[in-house]
N, CA, C and O atoms as a CHARMM CRD file, in Angstrom:
* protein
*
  240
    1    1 UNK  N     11.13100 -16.87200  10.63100 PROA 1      0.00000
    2    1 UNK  CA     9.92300 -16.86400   9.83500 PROA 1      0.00000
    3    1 UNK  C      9.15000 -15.58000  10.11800 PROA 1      0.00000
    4    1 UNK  O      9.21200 -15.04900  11.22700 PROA 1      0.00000
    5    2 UNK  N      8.63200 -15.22400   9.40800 PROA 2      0.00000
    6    2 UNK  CA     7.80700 -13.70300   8.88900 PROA 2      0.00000
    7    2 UNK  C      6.76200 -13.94800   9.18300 PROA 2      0.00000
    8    2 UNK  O      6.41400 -15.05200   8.76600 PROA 2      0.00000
    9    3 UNK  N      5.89100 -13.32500   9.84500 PROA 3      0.00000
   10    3 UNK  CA     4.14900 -13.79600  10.31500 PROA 3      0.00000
   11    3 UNK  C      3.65000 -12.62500   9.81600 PROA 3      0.00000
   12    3 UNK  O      4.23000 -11.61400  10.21300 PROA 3      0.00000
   13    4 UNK  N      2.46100 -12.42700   8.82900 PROA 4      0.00000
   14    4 UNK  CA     2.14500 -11.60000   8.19800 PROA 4      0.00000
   15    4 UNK  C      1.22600 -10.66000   9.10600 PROA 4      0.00000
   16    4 UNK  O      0.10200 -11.00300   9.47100 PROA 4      0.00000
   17    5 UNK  N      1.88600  -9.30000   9.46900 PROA 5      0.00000
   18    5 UNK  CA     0.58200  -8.20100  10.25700 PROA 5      0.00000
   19    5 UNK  C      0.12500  -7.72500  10.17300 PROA 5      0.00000
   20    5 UNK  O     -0.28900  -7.20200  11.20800 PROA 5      0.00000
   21    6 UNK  N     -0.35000  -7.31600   9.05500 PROA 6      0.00000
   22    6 UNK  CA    -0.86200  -6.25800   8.08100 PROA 6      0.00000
   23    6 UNK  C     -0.71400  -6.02400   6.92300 PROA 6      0.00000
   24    6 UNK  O      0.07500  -6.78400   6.36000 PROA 6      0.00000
   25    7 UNK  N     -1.38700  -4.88100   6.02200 PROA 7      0.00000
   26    7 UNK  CA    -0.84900  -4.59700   4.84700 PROA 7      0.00000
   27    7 UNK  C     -0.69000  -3.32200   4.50700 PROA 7      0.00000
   28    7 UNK  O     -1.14400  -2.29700   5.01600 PROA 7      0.00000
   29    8 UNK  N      0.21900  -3.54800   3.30800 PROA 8      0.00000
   30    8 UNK  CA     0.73100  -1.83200   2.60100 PROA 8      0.00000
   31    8 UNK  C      0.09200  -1.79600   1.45300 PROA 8      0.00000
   32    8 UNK  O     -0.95800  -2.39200   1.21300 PROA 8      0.00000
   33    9 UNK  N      0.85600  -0.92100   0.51900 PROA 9      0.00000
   34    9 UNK  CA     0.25600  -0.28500  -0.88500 PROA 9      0.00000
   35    9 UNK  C      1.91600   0.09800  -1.47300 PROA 9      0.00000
   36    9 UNK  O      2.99400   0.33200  -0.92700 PROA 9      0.00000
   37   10 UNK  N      1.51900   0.02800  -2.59700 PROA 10     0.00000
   38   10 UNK  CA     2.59700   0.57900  -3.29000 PROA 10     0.00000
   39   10 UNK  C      1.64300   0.94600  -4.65400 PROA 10     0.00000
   40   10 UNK  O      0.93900   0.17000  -5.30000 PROA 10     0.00000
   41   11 UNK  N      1.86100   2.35800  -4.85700 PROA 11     0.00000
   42   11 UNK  CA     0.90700   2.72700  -6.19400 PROA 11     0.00000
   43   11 UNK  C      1.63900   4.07200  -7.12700 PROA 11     0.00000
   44   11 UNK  O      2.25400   4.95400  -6.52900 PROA 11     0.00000
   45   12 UNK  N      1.51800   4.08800  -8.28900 PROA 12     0.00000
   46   12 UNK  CA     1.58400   5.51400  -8.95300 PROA 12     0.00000
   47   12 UNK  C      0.54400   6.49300  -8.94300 PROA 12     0.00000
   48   12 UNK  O     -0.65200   6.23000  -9.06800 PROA 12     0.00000
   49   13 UNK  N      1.20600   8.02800  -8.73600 PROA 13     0.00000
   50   13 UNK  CA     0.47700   8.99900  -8.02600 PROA 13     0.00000
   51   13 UNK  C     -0.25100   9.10000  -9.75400 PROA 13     0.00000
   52   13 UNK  O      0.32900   8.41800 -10.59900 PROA 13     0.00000
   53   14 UNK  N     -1.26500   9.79000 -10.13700 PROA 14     0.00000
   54   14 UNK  CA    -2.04400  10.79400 -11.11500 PROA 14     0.00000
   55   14 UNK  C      0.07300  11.22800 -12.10700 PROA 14     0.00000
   56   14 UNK  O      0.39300  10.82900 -13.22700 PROA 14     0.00000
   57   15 UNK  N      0.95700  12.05500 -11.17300 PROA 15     0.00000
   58   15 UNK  CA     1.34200  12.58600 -11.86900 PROA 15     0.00000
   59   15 UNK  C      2.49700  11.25700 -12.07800 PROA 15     0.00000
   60   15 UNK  O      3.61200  11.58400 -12.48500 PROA 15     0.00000
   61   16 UNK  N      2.27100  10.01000 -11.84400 PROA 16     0.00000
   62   16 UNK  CA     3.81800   9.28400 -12.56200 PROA 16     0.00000
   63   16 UNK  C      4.30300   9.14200 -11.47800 PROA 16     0.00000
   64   16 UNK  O      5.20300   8.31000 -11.58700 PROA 16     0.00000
   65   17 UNK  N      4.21200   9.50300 -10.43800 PROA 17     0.00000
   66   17 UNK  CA     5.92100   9.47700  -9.13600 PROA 17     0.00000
   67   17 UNK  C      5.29800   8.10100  -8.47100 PROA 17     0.00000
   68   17 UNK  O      4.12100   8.13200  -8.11300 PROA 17     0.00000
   69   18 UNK  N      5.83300   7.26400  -8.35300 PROA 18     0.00000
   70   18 UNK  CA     5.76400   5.93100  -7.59600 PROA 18     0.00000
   71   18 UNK  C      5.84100   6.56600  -6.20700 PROA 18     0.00000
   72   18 UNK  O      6.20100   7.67100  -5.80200 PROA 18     0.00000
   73   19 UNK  N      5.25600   5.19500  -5.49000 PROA 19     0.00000
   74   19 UNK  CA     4.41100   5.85200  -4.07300 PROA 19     0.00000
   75   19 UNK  C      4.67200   4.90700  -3.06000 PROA 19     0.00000
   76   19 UNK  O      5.21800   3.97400  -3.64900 PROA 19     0.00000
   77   20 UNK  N      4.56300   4.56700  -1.58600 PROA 20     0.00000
   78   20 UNK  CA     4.60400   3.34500  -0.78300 PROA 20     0.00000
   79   20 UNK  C      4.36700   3.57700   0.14000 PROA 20     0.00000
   80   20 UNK  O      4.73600   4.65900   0.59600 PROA 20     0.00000
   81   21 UNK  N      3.52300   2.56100   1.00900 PROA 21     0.00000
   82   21 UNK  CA     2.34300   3.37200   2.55700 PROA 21     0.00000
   83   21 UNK  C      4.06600   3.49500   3.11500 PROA 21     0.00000
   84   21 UNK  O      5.08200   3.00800   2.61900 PROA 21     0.00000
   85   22 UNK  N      3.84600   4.50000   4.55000 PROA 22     0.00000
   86   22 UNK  CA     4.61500   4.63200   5.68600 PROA 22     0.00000
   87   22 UNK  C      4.20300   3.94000   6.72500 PROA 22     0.00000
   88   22 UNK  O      4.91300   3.81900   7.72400 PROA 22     0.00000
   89   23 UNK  N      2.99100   3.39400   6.62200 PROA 23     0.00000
   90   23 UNK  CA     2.19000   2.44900   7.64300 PROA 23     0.00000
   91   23 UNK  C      1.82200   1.31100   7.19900 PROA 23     0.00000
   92   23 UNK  O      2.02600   0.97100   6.03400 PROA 23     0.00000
   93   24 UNK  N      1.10700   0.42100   8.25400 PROA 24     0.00000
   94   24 UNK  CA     0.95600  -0.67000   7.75600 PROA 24     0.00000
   95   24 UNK  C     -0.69000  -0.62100   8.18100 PROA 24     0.00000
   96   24 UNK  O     -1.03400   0.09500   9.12100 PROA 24     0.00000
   97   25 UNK  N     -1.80200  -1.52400   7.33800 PROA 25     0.00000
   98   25 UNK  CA    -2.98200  -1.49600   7.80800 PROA 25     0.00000
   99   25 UNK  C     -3.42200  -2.72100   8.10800 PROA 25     0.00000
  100   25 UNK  O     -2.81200  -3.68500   7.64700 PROA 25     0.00000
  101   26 UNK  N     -4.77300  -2.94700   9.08800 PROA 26     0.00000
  102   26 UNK  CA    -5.27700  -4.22800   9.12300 PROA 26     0.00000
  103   26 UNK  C     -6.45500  -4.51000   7.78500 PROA 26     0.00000
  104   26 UNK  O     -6.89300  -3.60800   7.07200 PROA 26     0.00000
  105   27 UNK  N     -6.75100  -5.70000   7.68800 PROA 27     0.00000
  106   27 UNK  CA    -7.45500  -6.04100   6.30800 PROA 27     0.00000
  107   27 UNK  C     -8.29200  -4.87700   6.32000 PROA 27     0.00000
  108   27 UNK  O     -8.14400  -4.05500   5.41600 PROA 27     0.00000
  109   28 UNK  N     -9.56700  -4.59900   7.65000 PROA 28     0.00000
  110   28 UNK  CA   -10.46800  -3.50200   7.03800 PROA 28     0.00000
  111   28 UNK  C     -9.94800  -2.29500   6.63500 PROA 28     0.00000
  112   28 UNK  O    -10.36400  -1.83500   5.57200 PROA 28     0.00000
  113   29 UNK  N     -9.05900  -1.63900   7.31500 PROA 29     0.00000
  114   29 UNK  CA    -8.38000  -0.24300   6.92500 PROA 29     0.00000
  115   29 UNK  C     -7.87800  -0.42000   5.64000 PROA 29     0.00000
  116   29 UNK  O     -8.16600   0.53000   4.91300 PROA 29     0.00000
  117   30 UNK  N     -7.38600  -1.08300   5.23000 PROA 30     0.00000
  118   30 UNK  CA    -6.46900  -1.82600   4.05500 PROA 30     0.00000
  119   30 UNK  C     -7.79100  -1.63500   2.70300 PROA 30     0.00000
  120   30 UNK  O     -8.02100  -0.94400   1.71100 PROA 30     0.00000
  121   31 UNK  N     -8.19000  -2.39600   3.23500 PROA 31     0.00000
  122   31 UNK  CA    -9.66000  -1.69800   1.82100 PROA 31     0.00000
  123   31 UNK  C    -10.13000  -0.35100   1.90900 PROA 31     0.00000
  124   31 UNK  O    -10.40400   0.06700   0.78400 PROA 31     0.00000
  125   32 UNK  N    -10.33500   0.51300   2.83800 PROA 32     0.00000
  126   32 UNK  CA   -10.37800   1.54500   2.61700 PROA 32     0.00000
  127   32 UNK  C     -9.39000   2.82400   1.73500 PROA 32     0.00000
  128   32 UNK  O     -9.58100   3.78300   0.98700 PROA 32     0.00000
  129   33 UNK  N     -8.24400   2.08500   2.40300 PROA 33     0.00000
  130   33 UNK  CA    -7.48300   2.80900   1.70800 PROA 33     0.00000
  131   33 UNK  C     -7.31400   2.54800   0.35800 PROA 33     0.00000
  132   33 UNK  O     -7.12100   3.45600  -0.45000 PROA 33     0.00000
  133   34 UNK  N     -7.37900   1.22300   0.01100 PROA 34     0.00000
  134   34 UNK  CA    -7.85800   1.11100  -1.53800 PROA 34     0.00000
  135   34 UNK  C     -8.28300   1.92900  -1.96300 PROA 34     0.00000
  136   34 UNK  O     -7.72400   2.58500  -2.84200 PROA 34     0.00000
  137   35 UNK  N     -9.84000   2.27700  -1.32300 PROA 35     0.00000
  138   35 UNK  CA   -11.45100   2.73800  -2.08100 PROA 35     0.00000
  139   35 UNK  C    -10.33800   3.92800  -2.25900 PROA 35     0.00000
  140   35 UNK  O     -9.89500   3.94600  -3.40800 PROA 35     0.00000
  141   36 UNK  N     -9.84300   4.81400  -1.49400 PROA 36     0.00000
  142   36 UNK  CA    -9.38100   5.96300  -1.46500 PROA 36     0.00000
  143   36 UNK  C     -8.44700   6.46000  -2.42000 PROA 36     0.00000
  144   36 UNK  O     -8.46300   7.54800  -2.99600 PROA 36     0.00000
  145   37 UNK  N     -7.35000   5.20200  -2.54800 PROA 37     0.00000
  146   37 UNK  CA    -6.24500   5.88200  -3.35100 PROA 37     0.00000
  147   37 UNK  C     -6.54700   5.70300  -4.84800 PROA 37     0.00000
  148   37 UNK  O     -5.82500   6.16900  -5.73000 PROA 37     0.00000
  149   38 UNK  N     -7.97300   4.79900  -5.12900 PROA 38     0.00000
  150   38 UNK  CA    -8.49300   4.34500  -6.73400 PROA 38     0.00000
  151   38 UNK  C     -9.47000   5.86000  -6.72000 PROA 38     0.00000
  152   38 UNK  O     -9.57000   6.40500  -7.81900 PROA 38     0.00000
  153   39 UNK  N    -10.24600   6.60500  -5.41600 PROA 39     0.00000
  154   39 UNK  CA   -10.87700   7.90500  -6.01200 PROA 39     0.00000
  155   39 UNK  C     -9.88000   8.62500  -6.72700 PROA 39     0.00000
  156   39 UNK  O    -10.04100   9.12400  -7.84100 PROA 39     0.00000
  157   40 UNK  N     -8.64800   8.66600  -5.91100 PROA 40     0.00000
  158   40 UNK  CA    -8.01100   9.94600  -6.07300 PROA 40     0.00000
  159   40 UNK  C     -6.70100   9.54800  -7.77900 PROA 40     0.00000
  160   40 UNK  O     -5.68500  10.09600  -8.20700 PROA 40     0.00000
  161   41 UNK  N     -7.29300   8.69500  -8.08600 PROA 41     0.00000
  162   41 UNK  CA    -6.78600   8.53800  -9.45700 PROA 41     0.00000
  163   41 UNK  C     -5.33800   8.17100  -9.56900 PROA 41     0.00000
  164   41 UNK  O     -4.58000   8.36300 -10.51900 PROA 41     0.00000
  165   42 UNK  N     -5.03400   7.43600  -8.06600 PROA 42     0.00000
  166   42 UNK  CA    -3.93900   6.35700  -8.29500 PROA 42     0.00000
  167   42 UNK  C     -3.65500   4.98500  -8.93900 PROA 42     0.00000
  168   42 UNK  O     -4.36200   4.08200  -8.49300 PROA 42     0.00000
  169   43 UNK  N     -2.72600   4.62200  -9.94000 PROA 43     0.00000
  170   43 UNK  CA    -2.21300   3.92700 -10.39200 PROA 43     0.00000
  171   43 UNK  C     -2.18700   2.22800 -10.24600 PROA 43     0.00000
  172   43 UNK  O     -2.60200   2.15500  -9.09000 PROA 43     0.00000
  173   44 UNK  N     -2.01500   1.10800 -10.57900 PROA 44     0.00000
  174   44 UNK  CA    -0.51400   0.14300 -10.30200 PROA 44     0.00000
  175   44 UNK  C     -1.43400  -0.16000  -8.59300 PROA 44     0.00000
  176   44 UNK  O     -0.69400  -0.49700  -7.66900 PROA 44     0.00000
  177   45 UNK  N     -2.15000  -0.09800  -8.44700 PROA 45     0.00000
  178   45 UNK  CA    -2.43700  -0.26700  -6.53400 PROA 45     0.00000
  179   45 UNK  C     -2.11300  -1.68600  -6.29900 PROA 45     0.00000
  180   45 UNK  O     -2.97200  -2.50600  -6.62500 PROA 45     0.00000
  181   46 UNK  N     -0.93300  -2.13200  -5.75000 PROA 46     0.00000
  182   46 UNK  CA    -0.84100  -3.08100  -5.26900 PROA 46     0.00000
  183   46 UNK  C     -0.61500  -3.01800  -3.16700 PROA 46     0.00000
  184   46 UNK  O      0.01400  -2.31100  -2.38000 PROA 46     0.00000
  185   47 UNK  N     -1.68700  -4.37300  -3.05600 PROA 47     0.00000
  186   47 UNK  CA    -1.76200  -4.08100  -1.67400 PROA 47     0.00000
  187   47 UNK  C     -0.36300  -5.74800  -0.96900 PROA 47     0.00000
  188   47 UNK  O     -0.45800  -6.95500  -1.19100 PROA 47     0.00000
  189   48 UNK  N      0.28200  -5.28300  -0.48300 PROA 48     0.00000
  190   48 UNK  CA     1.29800  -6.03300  -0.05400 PROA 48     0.00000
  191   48 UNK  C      1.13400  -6.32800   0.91200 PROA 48     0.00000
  192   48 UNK  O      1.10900  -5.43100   1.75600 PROA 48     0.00000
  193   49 UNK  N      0.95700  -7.55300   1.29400 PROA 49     0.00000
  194   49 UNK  CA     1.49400  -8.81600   2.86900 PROA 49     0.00000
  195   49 UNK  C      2.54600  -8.33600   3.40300 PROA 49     0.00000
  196   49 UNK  O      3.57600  -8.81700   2.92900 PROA 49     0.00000
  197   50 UNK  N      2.77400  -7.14400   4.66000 PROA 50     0.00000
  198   50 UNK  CA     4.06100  -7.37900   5.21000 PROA 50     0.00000
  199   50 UNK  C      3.46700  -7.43500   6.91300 PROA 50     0.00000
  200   50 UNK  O      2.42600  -7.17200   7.51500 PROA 50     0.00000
  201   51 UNK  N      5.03700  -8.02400   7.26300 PROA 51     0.00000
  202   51 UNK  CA     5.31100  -8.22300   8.60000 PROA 51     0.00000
  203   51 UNK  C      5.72200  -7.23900   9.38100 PROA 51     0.00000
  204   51 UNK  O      6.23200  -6.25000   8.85500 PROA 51     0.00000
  205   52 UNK  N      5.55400  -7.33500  11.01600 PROA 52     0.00000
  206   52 UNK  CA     6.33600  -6.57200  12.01700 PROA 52     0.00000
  207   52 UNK  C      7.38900  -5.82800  11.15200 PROA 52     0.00000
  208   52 UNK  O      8.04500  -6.41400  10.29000 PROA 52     0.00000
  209   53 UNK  N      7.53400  -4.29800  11.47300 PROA 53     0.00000
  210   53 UNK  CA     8.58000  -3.34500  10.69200 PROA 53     0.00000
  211   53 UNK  C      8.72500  -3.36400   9.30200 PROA 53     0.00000
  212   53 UNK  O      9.40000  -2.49800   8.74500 PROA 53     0.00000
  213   54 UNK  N      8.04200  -4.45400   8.54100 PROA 54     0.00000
  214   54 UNK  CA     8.22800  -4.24300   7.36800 PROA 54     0.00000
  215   54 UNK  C      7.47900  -3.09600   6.41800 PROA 54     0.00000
  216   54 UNK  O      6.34200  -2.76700   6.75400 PROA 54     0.00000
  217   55 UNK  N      8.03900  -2.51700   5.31900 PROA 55     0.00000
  218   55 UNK  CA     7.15300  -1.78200   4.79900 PROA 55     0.00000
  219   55 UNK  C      7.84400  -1.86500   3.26200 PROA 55     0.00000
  220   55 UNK  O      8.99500  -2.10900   2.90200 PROA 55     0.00000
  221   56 UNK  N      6.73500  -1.58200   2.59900 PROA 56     0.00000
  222   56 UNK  CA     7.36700  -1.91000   0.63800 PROA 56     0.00000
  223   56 UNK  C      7.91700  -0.70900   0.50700 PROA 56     0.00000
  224   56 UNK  O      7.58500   0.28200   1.15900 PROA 56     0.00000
  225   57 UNK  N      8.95000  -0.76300  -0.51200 PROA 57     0.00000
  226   57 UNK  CA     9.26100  -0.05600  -1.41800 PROA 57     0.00000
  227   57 UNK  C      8.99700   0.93300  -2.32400 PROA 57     0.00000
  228   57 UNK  O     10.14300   1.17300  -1.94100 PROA 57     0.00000
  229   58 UNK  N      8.56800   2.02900  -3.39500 PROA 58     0.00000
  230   58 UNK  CA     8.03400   2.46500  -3.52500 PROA 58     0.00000
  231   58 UNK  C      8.24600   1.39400  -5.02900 PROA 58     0.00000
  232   58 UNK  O      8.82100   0.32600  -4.81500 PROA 58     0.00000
  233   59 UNK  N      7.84000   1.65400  -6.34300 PROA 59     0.00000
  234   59 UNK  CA     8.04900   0.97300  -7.67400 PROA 59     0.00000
  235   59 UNK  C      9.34900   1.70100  -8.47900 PROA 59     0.00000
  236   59 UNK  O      9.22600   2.91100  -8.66900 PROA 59     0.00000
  237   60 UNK  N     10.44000   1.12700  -8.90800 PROA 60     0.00000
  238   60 UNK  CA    10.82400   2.44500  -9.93100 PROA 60     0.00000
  239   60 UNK  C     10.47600   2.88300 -11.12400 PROA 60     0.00000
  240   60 UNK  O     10.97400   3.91600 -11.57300 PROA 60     0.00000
């Protein structure tokens, strides 16, 4: 079983190229990086539930 430790992002950049954190954040960091990647005129922001080592995908 998977115990959820954080979260990611998976978003489209301004220019189209699908995107996916390399890290994982806790809930507060996790909204920040929201606020951040919606200034900078990213896409699709989905924030993903992953576990220990896990990390998303980017979108194709």
């Amino acid at each position: 079983m998977t115990t959820t430790t954080g979260f990611a992002f998976t978003w489209t950049d301004p220019d189209g190229t699908p995107r996916a954190s390399a890290v994982s954040y806790d809930e507060k960091s996790a909204d920040r990086r929201q606020t951040e990647l919606e200034d900078a005129g990213a896409r699709d922001i989905e924030m993903v539930p992953v576990g220990y080592g896990e990390l998303p995908q980017p979108k194709a």
